[in-house]
FIRO-701016 format. One line per 5 residues: number of its first residue (from 1); their letters; for each residue x, y, z of C-alpha. Coordinates in nm, 2 decimals, decimal comma, padded with zeros to 4 digits. Layout:
<kolnus>
NUM> A> X Y Z; ...;
</kolnus>
This chain:
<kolnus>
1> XXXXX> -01,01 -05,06 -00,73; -01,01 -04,68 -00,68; -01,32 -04,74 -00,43; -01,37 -04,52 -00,10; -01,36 -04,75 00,22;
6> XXXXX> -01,36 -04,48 00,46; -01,42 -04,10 00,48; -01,37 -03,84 00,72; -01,60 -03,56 00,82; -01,46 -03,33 00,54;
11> XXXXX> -01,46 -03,57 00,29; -01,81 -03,67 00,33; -01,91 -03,28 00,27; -01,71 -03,31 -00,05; -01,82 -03,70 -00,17;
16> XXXXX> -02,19 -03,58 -00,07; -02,15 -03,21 -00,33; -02,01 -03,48 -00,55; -02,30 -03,73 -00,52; -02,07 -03,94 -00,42;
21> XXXXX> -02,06 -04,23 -00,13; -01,86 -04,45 00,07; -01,77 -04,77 -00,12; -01,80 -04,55 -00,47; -01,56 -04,47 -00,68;
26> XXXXX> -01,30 -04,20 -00,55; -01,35 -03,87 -00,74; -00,99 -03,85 -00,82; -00,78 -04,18 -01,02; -00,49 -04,29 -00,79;
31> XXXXX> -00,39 -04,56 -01,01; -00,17 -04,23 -01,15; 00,03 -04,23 -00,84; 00,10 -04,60 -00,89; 00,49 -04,57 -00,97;
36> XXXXX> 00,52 -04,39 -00,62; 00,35 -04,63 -00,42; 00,49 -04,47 -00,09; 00,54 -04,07 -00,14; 00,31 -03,85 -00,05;
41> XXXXX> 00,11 -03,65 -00,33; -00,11 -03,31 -00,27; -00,41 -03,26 -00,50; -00,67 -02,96 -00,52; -01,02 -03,07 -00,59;
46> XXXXX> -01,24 -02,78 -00,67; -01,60 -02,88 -00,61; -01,93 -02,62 -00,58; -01,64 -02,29 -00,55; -01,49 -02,45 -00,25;
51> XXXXX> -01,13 -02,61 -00,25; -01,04 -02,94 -00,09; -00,67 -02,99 -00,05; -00,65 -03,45 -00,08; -00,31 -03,55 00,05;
56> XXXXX> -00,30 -03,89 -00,08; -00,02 -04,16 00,02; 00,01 -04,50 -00,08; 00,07 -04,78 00,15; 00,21 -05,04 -00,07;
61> XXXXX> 00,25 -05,32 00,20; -00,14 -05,33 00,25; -00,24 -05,25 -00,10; -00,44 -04,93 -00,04; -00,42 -04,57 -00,09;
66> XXXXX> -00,49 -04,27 00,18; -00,67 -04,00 00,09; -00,68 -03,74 00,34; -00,94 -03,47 00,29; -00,87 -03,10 00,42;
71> XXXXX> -01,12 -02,82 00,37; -00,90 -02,51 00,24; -01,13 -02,28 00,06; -01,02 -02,01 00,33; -00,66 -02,08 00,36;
76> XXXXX> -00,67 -02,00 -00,03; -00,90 -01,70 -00,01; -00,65 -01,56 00,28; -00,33 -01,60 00,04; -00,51 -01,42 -00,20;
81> XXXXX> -00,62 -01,17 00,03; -00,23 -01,15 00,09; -00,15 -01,11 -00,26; -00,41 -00,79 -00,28; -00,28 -00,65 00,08;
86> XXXXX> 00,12 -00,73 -00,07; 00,00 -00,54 -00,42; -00,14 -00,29 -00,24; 00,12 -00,19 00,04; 00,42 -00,20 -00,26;
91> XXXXX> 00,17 00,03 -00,48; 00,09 00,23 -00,17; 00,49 00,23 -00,13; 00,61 00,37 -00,49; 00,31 00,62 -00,46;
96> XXXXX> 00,46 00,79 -00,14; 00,82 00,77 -00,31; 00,69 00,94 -00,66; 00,51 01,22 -00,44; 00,85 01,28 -00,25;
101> XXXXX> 01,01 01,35 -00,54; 00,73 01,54 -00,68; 00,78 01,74 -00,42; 01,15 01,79 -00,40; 01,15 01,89 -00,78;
106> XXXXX> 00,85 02,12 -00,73; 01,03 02,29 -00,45; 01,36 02,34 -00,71; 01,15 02,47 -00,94; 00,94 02,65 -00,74;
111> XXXXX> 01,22 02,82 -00,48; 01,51 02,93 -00,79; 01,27 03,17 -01,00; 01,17 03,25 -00,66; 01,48 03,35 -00,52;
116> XXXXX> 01,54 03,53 -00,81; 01,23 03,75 -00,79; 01,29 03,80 -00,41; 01,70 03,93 -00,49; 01,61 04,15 -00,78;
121> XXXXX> 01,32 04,32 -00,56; 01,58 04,37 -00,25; 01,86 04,51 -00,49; 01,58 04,78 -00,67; 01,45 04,84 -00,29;
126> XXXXX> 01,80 04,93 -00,19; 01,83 05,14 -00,52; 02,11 04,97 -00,66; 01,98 05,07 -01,01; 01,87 05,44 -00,88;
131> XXXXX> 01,68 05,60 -00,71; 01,29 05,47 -00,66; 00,96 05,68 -00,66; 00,74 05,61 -00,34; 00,53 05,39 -00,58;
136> XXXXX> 00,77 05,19 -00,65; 00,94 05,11 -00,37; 00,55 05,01 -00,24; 00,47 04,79 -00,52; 00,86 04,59 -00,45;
141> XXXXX> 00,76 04,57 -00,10; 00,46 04,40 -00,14; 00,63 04,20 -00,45; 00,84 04,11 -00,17; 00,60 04,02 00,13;
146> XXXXX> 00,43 03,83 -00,08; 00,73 03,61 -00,24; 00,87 03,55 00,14; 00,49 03,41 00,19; 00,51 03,20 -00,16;
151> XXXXX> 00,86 03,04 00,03; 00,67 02,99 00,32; 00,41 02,80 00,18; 00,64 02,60 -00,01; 00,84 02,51 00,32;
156> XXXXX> 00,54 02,41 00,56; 00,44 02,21 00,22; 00,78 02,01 00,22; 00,74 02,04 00,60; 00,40 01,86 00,58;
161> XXXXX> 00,50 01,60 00,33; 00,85 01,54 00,54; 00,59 01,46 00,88; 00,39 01,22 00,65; 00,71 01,02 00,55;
166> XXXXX> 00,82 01,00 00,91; 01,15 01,20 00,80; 01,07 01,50 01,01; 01,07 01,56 01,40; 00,74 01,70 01,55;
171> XXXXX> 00,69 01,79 01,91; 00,37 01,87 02,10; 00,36 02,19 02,29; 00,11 02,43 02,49; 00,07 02,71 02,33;
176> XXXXX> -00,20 03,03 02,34; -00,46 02,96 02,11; -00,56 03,31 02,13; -00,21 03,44 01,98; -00,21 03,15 01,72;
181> XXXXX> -00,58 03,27 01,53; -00,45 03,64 01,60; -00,18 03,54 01,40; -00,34 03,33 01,11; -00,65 03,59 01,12;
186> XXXXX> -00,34 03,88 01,00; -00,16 03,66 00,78; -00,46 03,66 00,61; -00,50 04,01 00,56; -00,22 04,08 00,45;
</kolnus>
C-alpha cells in the first residue's frame, strides 16, 4: 500500500521536513519498481536543499518494499567540490603550459634581433667597416653593455620560469651577502 512501517533515524529527519509520519504514505511510489520485485534501486530525494539517497529493494516473498534512507547532502557537495578542484588544477595546468611557451617564443624573438644588434656592434668596435671616432666606439660599447644585460635578463627570466616548472636544478649555497648587494648596487649603476 505504499505505507511507511518503519523509519530509521535519517528517514525520520526527512518524513518529519516532509510532514510526513510513520504509517503514511511513502514520499516516493514503489509500485514503479514492481516488475523488479527483488533488485535493488537508488533514488535521490531532494527535500529543504538537502539530498537523501533511498536505496529501495523489494522483498517479494514477504510482500514489502525496503527503503533505506542515507543522508548525502555532503557526499554530493564534496564531488562537486571535486569537480571545481579537477576544473581548476587542469586550468591551472594549460595556464602554466601556455606561459612556457610564451616564454620560449618571447625568448626567440627577443634573443635573434638581439644577437644581431650585439654582432653588428662587435664587428664596428673591431672596425671592420673602418676606422671609429672615440665617440663612436663609446656609444657601441655601451650599445653593447647594455644588450649583454638585455640577454641576461632574458636568461634569469627563462631561468625563473624553468625553477617554477620544476625543469631546472637549484642548489642552496652560503654566500657573502656583502659581495652580493655590492654587486646588484653596480649593476645598477651602470
Amino acid at each position: 500500500a505504499n505505507a511507511i512501517t518503519f523509519a530509521n533515524t535519517s528517514a525520520v529527519d526527512m518524513l518529519e521536513k516532509l510532514g510526513i509520519q510513520v504509517g503514511k504514505a511513502f514520499p516516493i511510489n514503489l509500485t514503479a519498481y514492481a516488475e523488479q520485485p527483488n533488485g535493488v534501486h537508488e533514488v535521490d530525494l531532494i527535500v529543504d536543499a538537502l539530498t537523501y539517497r533511498v536505496r529501495i529493494s523489494g522483498l517479494e516473498e514477504y510482500g514489502f518494499w525496503n527503503a533505506y534512507c542515507t543522508d548525502t547532502t555532503e557526499v554530493h557537495a564534496l564531488l562537486d567540490h571535486q569537480v571545481e578542484i579537477k576544473s581548476a588544477l587542469t586550468l591551472q595546468r594549460d595556464l602554466s603550459r601556455l606561459k612556457e611557451q610564451f616564454l620560449a617564443s618571447l625568448s626567440h624573438e627577443l634573443r635573434t634581433p638581439l644577437n644581431a644588434i650585439m654582432g653588428l656592434s662587435e664587428a664596428l668596435n673591431e672596425q671592420v667597416y673602418g676606422p671609429l671616432t672615440d665617440k663612436q666606439s663609446e656609444s657601441l660599447l655601451t650599445i653593447w653593455n647594455s644588450g649583454d644585460s638585455l640577454l641576461g635578463l632574458i636568461n634569469d627570466m627563462l631561468d625563473f620560469s624553468r625553477i617554477g616548472a620544476g625543469k631546472y636544478p637549484t642548489m642552496t649555497s652560503r654566500t657573502d651577502l656583502r659581495s652580493s648587494a655590492t654587486a646588484a648596487i653596480y649593476g645598477c649603476r651602470v
